[in-house]
C-alpha positions in Angstrom: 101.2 183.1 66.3 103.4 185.7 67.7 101.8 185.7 70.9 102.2 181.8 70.7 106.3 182.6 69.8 106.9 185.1 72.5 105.5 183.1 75.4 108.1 180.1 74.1 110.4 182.5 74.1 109.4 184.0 78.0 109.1 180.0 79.0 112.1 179.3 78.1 113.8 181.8 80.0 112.5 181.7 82.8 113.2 177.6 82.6 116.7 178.5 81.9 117.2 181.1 84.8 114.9 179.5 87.2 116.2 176.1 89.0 113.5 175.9 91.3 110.9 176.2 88.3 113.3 173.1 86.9 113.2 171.3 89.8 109.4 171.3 90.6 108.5 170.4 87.3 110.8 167.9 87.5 108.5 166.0 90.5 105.6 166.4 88.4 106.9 164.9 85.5 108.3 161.9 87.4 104.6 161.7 88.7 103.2 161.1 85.4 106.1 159.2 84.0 105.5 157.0 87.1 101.7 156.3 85.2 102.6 155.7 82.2 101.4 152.3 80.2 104.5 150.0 79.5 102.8 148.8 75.7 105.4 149.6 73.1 103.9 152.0 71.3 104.2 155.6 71.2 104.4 158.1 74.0 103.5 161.8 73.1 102.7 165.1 74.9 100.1 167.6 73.0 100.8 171.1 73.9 104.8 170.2 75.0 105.9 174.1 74.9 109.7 174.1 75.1 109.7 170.3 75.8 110.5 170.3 79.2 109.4 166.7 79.9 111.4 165.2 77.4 114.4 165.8 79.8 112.2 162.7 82.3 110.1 160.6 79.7 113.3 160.4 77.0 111.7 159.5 73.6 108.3 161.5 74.5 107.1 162.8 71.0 106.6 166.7 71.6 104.0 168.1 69.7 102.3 171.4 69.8 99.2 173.5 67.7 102.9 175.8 66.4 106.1 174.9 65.0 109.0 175.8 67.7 112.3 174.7 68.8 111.1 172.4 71.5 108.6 170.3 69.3 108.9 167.4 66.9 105.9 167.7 65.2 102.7 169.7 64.8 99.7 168.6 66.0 95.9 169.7 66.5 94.0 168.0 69.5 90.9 167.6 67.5 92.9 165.9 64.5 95.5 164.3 65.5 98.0 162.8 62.4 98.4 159.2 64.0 96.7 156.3 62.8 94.1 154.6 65.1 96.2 153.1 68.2 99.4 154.3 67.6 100.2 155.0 70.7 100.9 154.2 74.7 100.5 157.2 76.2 99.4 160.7 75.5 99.7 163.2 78.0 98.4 166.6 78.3 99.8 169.6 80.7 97.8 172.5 81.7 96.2 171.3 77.6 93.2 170.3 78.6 91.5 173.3 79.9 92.0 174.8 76.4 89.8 172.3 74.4 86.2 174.0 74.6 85.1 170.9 73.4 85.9 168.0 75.5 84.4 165.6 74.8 85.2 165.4 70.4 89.3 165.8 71.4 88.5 163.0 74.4 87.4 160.9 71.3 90.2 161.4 69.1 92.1 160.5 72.1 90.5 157.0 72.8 91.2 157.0 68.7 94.9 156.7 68.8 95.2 154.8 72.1 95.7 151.5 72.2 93.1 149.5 74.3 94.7 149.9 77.8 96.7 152.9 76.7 96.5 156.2 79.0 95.7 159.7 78.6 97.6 161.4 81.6 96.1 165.6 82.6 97.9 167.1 85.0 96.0 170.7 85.6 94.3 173.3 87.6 92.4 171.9 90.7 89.3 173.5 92.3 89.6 174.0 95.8 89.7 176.9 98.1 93.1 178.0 97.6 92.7 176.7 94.2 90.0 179.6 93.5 92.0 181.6 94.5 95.3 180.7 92.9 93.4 180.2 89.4 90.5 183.1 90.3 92.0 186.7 91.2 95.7 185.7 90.4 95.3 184.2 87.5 94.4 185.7 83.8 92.9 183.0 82.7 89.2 181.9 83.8 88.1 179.4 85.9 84.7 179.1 84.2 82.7 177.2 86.7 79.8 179.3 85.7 79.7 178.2 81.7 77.9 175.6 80.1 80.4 172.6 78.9 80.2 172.2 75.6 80.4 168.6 75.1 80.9 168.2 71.5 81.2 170.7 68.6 78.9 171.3 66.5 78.2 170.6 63.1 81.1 172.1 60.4 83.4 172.8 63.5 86.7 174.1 62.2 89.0 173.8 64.5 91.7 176.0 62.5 89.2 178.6 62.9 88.9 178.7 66.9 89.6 181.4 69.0 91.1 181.5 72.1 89.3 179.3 74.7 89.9 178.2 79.3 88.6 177.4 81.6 90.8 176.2 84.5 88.2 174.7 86.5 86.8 172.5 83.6 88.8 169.2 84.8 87.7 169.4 88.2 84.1 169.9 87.3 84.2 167.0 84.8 86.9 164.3 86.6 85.9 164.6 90.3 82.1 163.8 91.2 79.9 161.5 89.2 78.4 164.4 86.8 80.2 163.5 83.5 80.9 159.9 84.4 77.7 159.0 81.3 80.2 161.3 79.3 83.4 159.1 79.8 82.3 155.9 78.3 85.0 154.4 76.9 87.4 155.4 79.1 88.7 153.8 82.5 89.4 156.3 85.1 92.4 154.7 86.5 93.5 158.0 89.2 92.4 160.8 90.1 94.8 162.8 92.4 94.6 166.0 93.8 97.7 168.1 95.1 98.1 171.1 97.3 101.8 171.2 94.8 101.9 174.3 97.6 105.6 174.5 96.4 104.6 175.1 92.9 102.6 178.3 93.7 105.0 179.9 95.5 107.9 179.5 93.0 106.1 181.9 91.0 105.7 179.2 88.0 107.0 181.0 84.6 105.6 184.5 85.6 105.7 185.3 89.0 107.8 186.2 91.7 110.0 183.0 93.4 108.7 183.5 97.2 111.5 181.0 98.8 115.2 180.2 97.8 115.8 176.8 96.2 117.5 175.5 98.9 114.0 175.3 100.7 112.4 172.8 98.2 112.9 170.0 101.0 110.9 171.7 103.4 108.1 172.8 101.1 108.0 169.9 99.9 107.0 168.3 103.5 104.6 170.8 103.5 103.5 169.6 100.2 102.7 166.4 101.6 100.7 168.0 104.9 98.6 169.6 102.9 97.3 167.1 100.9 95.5 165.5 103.1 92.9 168.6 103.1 92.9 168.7 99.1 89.4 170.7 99.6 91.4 173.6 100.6 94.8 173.2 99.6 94.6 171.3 96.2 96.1 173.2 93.4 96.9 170.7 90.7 94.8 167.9 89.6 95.8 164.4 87.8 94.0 162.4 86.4 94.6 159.1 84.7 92.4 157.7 81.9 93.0 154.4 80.3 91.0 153.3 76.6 88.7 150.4 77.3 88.9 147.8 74.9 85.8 148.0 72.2 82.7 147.3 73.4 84.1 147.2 77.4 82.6 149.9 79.6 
């Protein structure tokens, strides 16, 4: 828990002192909030941190695995406290790659959704500057060696789980046809993949800022260039999932 507390505490610094940090995010958010379902029921964000997106999706319900500042309410991926579809929208940042078992937190997702409501990813992408951004320069792991762990197993207590990533676990389950058996139940409505070139060299929440605000224009451009080689530029991948109704494939 304190290591939880102090990186809320580093987070929000650097979200408070950084501008470009604030403005970047600020694109991605608008990105998802561009993909959201219009139904009328709830739109939450597991894993919200200091609750950064609130400030573009007004009336997002944060939610995180600890009490902070920036949360409404406390919630655990694998058990989540709303009824079966409560809501319109649940969206995860840099959350999924935590989950070490996909596929029992992608049912609870389909759970709360409403038929036609979305579960929106946004995380790490794959790619050759991806391996590197997310490999060497990175403390996480990638894990694009491991075995995916679809479900849990029996007596799984999720209160109990230690700390789990593996960065490259969306694009290894989202892009190709591997897991597609897996996702039944689901409609994969987008899958996007960004070279978000300006991201990396802002120097996110812990590293160095490598250009001056002012610049965001013109990396931005450069952004857009990119993508159109996502194999070796493509840092972020988003995906967009939407519940089938019952019984629809």
């Amino acid at each position: 828990m304190s290591q939880h507390d102090d990186e809320i505490v580093q987070n929000r610094t650097a979200w408070e002192n950084k501008p470009l940090l604030r403005a970047v995010y600020a694109g991605f958010h608008r990105r998802i909030s561009a993909e959201l379902s219009r139904g009328d029921g709830i739109t939450a964000e597991l894993g919200s941190g200091i609750g950064s997106i609130a400030e573009t999706i007004p009336g997002c319900v944060m939610t995180d695995l600890f009490d902070n500042p920036g949360i409404d309410q406390v919630e655990d991926a694998y058990h989540l406290s709303w009824p079966d579809q409560a809501l319109s929208n649940l969206i995860l940042f840099d959350v999924f790659h935590h989950l070490r078992y996909p596929g029992t937190a992608l049912a609870e997702f389909n759970r709360v959704l409403r038929p036609g409501g979305r579960l929106l990813l946004f995380e790490p992408c794959v790619s050759l500057l991806g391996r590197l951004v997310y490999g060497p320069l990175h403390p996480e792991p990638l894990g694009l060696g491991e075995t995916i762990e679809w479900w849990a197993p029996e007596g799984f207590d999720s209160g109990r789980e230690d700390y789990y990533a593996a960065q490259g676990n969306a694009s290894r389950i989202f892009l190709g046809e591997g897991y597609r058996a897996e996702l039944a139940g689901w409609r994969l409505q987008k899958t996007q993949r960004l070279s978000a070139i300006s991201y990396v060299a802002s120097g996110g929440f812990s590293g160095p800022q490598f250009y001056p605000t002012a610049l965001l224009p013109v990396m931005q451009l450069a952004d857009r260039a990119a993508d159109w080689l996502p194999a070796l530029f493509a840092t972020r991948l988003f995906v967009v999932l939407e519940a089938a109704p019952t019984g629809a494939a």
